[in-house]
C-alpha positions as CSV (number, residue, x, y, z in Angstrom):
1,X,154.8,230.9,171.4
2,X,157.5,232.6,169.1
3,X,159.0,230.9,166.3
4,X,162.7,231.5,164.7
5,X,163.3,230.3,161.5
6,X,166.8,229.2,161.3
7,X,169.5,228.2,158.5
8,X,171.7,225.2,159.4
9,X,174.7,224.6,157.1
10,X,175.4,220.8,157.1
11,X,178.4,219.3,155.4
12,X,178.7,215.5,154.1
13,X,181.4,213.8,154.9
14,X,182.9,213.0,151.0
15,X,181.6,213.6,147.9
16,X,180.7,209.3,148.0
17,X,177.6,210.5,150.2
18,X,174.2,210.1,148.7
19,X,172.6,213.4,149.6
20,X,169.1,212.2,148.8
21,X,169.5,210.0,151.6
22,X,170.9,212.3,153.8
23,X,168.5,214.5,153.3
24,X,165.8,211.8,154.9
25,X,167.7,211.2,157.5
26,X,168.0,215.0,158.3
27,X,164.9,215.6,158.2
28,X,163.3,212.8,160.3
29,X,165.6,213.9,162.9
30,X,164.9,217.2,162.5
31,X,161.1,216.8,162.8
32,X,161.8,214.4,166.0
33,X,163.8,217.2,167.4
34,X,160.2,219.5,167.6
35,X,160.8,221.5,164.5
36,X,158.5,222.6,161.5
37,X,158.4,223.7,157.9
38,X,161.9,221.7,156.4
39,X,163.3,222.2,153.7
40,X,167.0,221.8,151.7
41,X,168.5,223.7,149.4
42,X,172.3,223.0,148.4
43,X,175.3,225.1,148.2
44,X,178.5,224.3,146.4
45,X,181.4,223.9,148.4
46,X,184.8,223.3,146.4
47,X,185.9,220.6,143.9
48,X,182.1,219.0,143.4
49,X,181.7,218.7,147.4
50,X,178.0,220.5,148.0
51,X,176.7,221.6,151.5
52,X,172.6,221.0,152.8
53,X,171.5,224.3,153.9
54,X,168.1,223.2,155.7
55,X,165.7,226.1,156.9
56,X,163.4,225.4,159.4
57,X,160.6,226.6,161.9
58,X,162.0,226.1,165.6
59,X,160.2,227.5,168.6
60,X,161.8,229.7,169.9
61,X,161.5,228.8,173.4
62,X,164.2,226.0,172.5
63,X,167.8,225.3,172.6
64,X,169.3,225.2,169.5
65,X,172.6,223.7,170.8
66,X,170.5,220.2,170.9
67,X,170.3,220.8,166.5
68,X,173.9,221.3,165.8
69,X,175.0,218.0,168.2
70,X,172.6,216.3,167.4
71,X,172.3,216.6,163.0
72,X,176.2,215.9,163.8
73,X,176.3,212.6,165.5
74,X,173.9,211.6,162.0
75,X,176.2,209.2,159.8
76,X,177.5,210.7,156.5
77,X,177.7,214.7,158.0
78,X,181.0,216.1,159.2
79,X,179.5,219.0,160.9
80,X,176.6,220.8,161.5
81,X,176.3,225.0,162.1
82,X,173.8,227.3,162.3
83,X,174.5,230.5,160.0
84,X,171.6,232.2,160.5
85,X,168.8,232.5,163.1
86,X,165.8,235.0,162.5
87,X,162.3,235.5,164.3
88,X,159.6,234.8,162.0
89,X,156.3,236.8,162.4
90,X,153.2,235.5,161.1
């Protein structure tokens, strides 16, 4: 079974949104969703406004659609995109 290790970009909503909780939220979904190895890192946006970039390990057997609806139907994110999907070896 092959694994990808994919980048998600995930935007909050405002700058009101408590990214530590978001970030729990994220990730139990995330894990629910069958994938591995999360972390977050942030990115700044514009005006104070930062971004989530999670990484993760996702088989890559899997859709990926299902992780862009489903991290944006999570309260507090606007939208959720993949930027970057790689095999990972190893």
């Amino acid at each position: 079974m092959a694994v990808a290790a994919i980048k998600i970009k995930l935007m909050p909503e405002s700058l009101e949104v408590n990214l530590n909780e978001l970030r729990k939220k994220l990730e139990e979904k995330i894990l629910k969703l069958g994938a591995k190895n999360v972390t977050f890192s942030e990115e700044n946006v514009a005006f104070g406004l930062k971004a989530l970039i999670a990484t993760i390990a996702w088989p890559e057997q899997q859709e990926t659609g299902i992780l862009e609806s489903e991290l944006s139907s999570i309260e507090g994110i606007s939208s959720a995109q993949i930027i970057d999907y790689r095999r990972a070896f190893g």
